[in-house]
C-alpha positions as YAML, in Angstrom:
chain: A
units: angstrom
residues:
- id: 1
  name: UNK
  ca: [0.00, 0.00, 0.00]
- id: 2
  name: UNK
  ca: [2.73, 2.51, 0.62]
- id: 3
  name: UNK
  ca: [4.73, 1.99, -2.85]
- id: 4
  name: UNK
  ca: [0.98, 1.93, -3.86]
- id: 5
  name: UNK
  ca: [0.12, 5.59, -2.17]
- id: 6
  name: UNK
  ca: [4.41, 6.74, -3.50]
- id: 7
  name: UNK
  ca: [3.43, 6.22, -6.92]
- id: 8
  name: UNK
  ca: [-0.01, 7.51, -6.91]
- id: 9
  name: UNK
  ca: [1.43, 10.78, -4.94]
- id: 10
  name: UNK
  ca: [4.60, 10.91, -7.17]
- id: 11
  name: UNK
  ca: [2.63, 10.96, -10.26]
- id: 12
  name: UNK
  ca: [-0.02, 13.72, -8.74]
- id: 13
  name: UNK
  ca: [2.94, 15.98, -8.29]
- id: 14
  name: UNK
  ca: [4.12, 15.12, -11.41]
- id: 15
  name: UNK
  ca: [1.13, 16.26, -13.17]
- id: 16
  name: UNK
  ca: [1.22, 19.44, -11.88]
- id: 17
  name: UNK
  ca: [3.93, 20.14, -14.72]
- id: 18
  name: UNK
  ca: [1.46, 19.28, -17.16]
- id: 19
  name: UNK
  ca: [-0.62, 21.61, -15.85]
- id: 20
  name: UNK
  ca: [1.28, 24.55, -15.37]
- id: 21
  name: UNK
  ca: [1.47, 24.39, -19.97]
- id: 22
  name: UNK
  ca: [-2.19, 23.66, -19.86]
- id: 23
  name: UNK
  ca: [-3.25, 27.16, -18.16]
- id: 24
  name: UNK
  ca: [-1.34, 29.29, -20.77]
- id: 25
  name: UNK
  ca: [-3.41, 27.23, -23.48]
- id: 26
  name: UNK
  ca: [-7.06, 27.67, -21.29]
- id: 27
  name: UNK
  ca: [-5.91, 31.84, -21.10]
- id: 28
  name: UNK
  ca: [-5.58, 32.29, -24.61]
- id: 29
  name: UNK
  ca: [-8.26, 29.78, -25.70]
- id: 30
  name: UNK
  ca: [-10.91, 31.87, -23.16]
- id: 31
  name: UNK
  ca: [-9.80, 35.22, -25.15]
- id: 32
  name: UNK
  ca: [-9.73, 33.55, -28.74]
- id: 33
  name: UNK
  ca: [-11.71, 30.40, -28.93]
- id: 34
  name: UNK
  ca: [-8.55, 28.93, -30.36]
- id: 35
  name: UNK
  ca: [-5.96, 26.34, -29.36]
- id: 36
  name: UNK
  ca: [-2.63, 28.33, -29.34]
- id: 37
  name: UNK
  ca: [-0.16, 25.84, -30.91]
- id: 38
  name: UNK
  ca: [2.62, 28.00, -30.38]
- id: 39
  name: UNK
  ca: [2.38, 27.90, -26.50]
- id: 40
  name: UNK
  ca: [5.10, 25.28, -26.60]
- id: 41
  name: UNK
  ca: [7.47, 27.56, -28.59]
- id: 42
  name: UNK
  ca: [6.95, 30.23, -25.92]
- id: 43
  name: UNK
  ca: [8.00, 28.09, -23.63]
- id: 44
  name: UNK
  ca: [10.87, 27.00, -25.02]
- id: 45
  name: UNK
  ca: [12.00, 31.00, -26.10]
- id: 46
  name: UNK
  ca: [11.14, 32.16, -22.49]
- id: 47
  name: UNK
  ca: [13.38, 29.50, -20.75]
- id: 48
  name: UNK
  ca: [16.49, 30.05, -23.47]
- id: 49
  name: UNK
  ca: [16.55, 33.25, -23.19]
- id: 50
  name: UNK
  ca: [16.57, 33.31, -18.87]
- id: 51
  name: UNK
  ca: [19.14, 30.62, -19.01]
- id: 52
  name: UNK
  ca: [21.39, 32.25, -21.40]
- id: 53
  name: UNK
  ca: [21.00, 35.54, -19.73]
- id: 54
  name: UNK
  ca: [21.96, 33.68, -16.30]
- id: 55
  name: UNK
  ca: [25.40, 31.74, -17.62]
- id: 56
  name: UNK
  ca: [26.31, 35.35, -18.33]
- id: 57
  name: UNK
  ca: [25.99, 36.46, -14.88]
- id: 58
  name: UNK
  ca: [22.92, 38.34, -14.53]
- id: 59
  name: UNK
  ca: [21.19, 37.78, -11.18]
- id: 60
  name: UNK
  ca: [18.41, 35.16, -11.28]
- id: 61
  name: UNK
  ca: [15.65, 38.16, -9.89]
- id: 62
  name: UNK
  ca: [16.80, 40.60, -13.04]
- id: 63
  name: UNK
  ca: [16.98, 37.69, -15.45]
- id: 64
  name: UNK
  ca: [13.68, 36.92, -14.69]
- id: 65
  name: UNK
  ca: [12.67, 40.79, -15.00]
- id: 66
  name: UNK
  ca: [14.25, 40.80, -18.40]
- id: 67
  name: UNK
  ca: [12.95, 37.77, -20.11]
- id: 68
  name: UNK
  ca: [9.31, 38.64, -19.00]
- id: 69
  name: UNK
  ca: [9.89, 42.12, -20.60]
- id: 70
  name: UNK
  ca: [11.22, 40.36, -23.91]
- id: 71
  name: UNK
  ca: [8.48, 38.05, -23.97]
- id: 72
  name: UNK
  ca: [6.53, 41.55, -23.50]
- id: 73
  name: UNK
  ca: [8.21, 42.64, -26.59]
- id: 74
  name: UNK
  ca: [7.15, 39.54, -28.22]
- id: 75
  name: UNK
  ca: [3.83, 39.35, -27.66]
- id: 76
  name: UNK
  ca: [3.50, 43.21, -29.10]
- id: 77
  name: UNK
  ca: [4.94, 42.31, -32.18]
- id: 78
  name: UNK
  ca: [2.71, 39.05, -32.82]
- id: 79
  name: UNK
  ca: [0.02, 41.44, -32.19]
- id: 80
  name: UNK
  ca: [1.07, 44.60, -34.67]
- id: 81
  name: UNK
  ca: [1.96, 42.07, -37.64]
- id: 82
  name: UNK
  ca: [-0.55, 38.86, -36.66]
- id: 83
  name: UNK
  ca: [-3.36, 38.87, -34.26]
- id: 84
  name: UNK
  ca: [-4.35, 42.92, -35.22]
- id: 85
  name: UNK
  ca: [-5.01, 41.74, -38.75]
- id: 86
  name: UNK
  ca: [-6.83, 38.46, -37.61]
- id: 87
  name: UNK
  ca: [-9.58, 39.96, -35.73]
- id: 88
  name: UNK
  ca: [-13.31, 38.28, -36.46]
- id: 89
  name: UNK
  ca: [-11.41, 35.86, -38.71]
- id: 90
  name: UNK
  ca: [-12.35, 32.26, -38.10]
- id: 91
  name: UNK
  ca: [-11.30, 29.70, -35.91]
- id: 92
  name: UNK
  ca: [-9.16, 27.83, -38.21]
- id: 93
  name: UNK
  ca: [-7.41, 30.63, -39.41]
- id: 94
  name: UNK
  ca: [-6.22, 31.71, -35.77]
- id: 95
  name: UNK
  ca: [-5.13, 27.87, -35.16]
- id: 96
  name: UNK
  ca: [-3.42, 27.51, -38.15]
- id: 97
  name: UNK
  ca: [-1.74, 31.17, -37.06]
- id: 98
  name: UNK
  ca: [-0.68, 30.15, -34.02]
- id: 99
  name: UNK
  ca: [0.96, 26.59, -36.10]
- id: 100
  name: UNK
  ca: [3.14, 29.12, -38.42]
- id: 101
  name: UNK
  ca: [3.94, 31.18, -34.89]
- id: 102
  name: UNK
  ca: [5.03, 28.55, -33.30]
- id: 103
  name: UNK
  ca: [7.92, 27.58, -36.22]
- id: 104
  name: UNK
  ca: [8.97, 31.32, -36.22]
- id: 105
  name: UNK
  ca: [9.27, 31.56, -31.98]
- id: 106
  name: UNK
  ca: [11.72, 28.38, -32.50]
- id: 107
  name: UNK
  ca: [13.65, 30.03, -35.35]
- id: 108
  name: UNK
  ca: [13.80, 33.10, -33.70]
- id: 109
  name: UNK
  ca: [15.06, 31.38, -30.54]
- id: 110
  name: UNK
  ca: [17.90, 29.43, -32.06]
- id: 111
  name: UNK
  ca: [18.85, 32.34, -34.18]
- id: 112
  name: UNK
  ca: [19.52, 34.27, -30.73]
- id: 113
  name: UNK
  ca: [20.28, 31.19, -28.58]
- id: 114
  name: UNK
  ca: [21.72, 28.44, -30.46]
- id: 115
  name: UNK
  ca: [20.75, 25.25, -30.09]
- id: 116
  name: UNK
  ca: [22.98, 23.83, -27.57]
- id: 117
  name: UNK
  ca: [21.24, 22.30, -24.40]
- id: 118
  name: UNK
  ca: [21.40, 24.42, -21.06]
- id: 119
  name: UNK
  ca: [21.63, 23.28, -17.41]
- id: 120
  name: UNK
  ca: [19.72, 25.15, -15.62]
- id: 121
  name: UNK
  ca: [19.71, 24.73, -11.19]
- id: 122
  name: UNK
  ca: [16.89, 26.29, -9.66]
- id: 123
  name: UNK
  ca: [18.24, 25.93, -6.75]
- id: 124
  name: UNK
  ca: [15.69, 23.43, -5.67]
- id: 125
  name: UNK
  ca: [17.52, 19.80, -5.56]
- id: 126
  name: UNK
  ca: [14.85, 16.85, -7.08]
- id: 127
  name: UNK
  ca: [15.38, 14.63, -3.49]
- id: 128
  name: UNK
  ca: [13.46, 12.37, -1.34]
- id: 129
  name: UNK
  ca: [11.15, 13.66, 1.77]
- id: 130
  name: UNK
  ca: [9.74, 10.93, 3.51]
- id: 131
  name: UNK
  ca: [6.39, 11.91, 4.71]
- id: 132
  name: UNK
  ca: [4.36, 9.46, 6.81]
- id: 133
  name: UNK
  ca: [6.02, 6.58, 5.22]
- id: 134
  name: UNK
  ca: [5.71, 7.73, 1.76]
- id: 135
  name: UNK
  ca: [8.94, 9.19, 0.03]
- id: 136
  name: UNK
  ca: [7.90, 12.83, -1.88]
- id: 137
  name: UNK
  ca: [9.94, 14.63, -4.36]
- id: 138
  name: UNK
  ca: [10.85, 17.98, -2.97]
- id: 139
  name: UNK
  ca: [11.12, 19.70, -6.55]
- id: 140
  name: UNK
  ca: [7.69, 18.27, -7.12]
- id: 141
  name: UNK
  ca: [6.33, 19.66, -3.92]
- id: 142
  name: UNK
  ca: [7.94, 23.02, -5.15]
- id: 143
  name: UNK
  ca: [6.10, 22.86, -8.29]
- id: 144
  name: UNK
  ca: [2.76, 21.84, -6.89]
- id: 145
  name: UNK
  ca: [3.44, 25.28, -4.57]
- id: 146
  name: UNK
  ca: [3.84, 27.46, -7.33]
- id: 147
  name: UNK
  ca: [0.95, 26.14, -9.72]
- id: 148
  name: UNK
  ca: [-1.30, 26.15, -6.37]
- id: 149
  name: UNK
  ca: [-0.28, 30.17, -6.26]
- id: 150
  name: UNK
  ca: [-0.76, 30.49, -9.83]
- id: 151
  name: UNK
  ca: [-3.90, 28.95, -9.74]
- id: 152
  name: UNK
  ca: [-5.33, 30.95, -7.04]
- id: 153
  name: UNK
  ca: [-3.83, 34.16, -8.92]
- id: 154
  name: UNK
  ca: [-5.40, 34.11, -12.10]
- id: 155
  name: UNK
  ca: [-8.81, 32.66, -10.04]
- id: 156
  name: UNK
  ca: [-9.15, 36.26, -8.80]
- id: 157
  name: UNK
  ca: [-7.49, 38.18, -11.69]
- id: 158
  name: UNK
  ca: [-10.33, 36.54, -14.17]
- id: 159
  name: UNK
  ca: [-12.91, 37.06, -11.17]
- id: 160
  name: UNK
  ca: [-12.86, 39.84, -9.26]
- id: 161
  name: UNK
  ca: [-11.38, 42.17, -11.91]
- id: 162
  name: UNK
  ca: [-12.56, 44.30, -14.61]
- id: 163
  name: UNK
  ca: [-9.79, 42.57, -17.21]
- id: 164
  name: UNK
  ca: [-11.36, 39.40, -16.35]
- id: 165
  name: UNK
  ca: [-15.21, 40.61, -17.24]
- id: 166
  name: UNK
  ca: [-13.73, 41.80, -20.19]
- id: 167
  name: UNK
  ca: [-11.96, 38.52, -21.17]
- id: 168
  name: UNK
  ca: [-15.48, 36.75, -20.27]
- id: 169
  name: UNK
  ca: [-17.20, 38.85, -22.85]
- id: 170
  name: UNK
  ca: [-14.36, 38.43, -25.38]
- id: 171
  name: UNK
  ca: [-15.08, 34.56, -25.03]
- id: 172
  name: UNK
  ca: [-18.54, 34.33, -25.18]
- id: 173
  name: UNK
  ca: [-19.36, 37.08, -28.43]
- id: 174
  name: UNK
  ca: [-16.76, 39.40, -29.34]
- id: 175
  name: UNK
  ca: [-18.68, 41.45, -31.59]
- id: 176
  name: UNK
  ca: [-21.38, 42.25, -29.09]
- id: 177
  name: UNK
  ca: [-18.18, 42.91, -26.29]
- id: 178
  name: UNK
  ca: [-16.34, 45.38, -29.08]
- id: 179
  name: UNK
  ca: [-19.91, 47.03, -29.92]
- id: 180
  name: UNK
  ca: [-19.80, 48.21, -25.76]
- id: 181
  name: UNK
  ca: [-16.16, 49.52, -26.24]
- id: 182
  name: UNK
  ca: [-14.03, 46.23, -25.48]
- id: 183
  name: UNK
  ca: [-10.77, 46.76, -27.44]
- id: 184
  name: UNK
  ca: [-10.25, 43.26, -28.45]
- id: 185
  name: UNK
  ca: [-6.53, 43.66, -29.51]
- id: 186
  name: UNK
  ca: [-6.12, 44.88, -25.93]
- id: 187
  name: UNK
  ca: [-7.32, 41.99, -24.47]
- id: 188
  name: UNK
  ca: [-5.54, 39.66, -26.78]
- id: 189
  name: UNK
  ca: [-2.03, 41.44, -25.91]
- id: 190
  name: UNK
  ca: [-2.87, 41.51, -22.20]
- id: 191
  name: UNK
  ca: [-3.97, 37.75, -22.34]
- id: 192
  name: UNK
  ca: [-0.78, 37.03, -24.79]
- id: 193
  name: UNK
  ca: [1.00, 38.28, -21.69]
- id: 194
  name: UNK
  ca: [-0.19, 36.46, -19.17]
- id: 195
  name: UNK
  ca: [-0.22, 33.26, -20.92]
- id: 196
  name: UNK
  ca: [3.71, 34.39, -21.51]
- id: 197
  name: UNK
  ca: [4.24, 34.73, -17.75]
- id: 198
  name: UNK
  ca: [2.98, 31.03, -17.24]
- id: 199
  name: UNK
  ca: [4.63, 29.93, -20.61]
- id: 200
  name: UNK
  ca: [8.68, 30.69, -18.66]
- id: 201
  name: UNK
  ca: [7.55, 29.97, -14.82]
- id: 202
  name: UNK
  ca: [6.55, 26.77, -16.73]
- id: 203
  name: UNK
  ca: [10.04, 26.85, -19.09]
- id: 204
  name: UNK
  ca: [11.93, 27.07, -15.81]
- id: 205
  name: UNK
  ca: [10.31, 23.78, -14.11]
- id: 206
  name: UNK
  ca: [10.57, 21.78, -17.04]
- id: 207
  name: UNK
  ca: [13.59, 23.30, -17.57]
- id: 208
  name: UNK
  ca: [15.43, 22.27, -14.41]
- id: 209
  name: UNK
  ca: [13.96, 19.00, -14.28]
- id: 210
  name: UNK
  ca: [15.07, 17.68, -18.48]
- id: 211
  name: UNK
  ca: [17.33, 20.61, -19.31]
- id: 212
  name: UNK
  ca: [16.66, 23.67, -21.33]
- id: 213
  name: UNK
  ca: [16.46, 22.48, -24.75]
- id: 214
  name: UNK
  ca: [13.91, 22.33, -27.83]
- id: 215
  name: UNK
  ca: [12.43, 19.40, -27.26]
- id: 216
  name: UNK
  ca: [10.15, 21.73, -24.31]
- id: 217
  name: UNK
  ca: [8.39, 23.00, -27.29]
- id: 218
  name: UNK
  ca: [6.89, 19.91, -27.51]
- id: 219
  name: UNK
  ca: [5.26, 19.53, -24.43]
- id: 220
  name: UNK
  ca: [2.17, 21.32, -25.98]
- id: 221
  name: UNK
  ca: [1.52, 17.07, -26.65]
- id: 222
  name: UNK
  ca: [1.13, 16.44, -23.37]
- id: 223
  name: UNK
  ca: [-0.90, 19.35, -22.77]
- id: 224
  name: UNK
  ca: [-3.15, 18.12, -24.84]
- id: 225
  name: UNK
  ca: [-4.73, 15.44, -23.01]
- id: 226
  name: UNK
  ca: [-4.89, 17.27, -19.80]
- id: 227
  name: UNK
  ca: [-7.13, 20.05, -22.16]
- id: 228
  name: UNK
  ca: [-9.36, 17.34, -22.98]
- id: 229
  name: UNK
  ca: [-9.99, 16.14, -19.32]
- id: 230
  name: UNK
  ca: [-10.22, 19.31, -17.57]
- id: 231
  name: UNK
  ca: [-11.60, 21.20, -20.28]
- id: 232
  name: UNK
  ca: [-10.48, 24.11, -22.33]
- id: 233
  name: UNK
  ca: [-11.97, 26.78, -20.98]
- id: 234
  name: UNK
  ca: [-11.25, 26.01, -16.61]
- id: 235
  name: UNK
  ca: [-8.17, 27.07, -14.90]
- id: 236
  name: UNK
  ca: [-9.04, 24.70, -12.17]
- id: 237
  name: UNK
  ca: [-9.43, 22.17, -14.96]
- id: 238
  name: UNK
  ca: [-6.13, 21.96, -16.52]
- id: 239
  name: UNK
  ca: [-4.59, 21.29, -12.42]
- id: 240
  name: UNK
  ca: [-7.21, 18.51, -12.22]
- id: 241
  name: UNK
  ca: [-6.76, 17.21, -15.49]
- id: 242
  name: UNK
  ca: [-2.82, 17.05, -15.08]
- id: 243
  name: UNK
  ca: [-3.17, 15.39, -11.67]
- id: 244
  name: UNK
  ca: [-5.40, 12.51, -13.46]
- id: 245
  name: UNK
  ca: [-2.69, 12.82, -16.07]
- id: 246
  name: UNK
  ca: [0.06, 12.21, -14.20]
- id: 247
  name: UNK
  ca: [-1.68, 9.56, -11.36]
- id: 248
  name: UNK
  ca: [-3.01, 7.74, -14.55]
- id: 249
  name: UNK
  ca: [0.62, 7.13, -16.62]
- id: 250
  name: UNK
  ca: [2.81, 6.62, -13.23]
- id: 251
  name: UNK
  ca: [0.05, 3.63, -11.86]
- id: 252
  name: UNK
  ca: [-0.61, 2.00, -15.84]
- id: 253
  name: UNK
  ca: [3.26, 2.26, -16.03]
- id: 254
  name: UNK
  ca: [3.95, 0.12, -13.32]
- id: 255
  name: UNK
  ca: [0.90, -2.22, -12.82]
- id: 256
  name: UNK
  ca: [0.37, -2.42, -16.60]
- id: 257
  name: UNK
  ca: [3.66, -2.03, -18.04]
- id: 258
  name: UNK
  ca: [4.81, -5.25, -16.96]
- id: 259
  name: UNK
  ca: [1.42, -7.19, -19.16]
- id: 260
  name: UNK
  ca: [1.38, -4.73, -22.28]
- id: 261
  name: UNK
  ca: [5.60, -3.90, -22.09]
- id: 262
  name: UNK
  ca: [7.09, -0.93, -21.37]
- id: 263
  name: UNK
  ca: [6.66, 3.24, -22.04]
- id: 264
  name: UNK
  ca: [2.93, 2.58, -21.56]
- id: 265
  name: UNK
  ca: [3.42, 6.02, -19.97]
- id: 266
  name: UNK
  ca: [4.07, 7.90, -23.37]
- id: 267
  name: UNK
  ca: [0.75, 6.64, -24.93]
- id: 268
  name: UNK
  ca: [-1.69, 6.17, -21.85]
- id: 269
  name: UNK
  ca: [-2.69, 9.85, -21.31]
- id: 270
  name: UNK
  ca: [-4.12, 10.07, -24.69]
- id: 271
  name: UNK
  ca: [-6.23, 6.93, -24.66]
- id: 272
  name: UNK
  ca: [-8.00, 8.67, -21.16]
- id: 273
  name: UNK
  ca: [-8.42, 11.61, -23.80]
- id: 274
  name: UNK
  ca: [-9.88, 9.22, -26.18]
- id: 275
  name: UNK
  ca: [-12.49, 7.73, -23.64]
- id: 276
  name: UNK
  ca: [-12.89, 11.72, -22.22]
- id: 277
  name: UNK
  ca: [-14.38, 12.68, -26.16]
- id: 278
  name: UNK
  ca: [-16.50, 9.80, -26.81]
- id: 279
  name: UNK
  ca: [-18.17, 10.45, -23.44]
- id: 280
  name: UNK
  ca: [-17.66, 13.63, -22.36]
- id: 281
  name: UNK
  ca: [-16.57, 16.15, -25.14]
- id: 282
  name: UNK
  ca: [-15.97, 19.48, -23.15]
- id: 283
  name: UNK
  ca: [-13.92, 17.95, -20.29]
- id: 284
  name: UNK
  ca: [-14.97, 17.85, -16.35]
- id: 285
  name: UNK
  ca: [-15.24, 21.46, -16.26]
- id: 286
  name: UNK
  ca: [-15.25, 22.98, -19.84]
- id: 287
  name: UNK
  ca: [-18.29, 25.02, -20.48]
- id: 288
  name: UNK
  ca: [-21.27, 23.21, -23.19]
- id: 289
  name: UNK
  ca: [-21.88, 25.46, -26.17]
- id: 290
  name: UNK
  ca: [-25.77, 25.74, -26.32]
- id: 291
  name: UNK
  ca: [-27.13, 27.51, -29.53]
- id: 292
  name: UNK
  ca: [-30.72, 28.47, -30.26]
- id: 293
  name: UNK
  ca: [-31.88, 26.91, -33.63]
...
């Protein structure tokens, strides 16, 4: 029962990685209706350019100051010469915006950066606490702490503020919320911003844990399933979906690994995602579209 209650617990933590690259996806999904492909890319970019800016001495508290203004930077530009000229366009052509985005963030990022892979110490050491029996990953319980905060942040930004009754009228008819005086371009560069704040405290986790390299722009796959489960519109959604996520892989890795053979763990997630749209299509907490007719 306790290597039972280690793995289940390891794996929760775990998932909280996944979910940390879900919430930049559910911010700019709730502005845009659209699955930001290029989420991954940002990641990847944000977490370069801290780590490069660090090996050259800059302190980590200034590094982190800088990279959030270049992502800043960033975001302005993929409004002025993308989003600004893709407002009331459809869904598709957003999505397949974001897809061309995302190859440009990498280019750009290895055209600054290189494309040599980075160590990058946190200061946080990945050990063993023992707690009641059960050993616990103290970089995991870091993480968990900081997508907990994040969580509860962006709860009472989209809540209890007036950016986050615009964003809700952005998300459910953005005609009717620019007709009242909503600049939408706003919205999109304040969301873009946000999502880029998430997109390198995210960077940094990954980054310390499998090294700073491009193959975090593809964690936007993993993200993927966790969307489906919580649901692409709840920030509470993506942490519960990448707790199931990462429970789910950890426990069919070892109980089912052994009958069906090994790296069950890459290709679980998305048959849960599978069994998620054939039963439940918006996730556990994703809001139904219902349309008069």
């Amino acid at each position: 029962m306790s290597f039972f209650l280690e793995v289940l617990l390891g794996g929760t933590l775990a998932g909280v990685m996944y979910s940390l690259v879900a919430i930049g996806f559910v911010l700019i999904y709730r502005a845009s209706g659209v699955f930001n492909f290029a989420q991954g890319s940002m990641v990847l970019f944000s977490a370069l350019t801290f780590v490069n800016l660090t090996e050259r001495g800059v302190p980590f508290a200034v590094a982190f100051a800088v990279t959030l203004f270049v992502i800043f930077l960033l975001v302005l530009l993929i409004d002025a010469f993308i989003l600004k000229h893709l407002v009331n366009r459809s869904v598709i052509t957003l999505f397949m915006a974001t897809l061309g985005l995302s190859y440009i963030i990498e280019g750009l990022a290895q055209t600054l950066w290189g494309t040599q892979v980075h160590g990058l110490d946190l200061g946080i050491a990945d050990t063993p606490i023992q707690f009641y029996g059960v050993s616990v990953s103290k970089f995991d319980l870091f993480a968990t702490a900081i997508a907990g905060s994040l969580v509860v942040i962006l709860s009472l930004l989209f809540s209890k503020t007036r950016f986050g009754i615009s964003l809700r009228a952005v998300a459910d008819d953005p005609l009717a919320a620019q007709s009242v005086g909503i600049k939408l371009n706003h919205i999109w560069i304040l969301v873009w911003s946000v999502a880029g704040f998430v997109a390198l405290v995210a960077g940094l986790l990954w980054g310390a844990r499998l090294g700073v390299q491009f193959s975090l722009s593809l964690v936007v796959l993993k993200a993927l399933p966790v969307l489906i489960i919580g649901g692409f519109t709840s920030i509470s959604g993506a942490i519960i979906g990448g707790l199931i996520i990462g429970a789910s892989e950890k426990l069919a890795e070892i109980y089912l690994g052994g009958i069906i053979g090994s790296g069950i763990e890459n290709w679980f997630p998305y048959v849960l995602a599978i069994l998620f749209l054939l039963v439940r299509p918006t996730g556990l907490f994703g809001q139904q579209n219902v349309a008069r007719v």
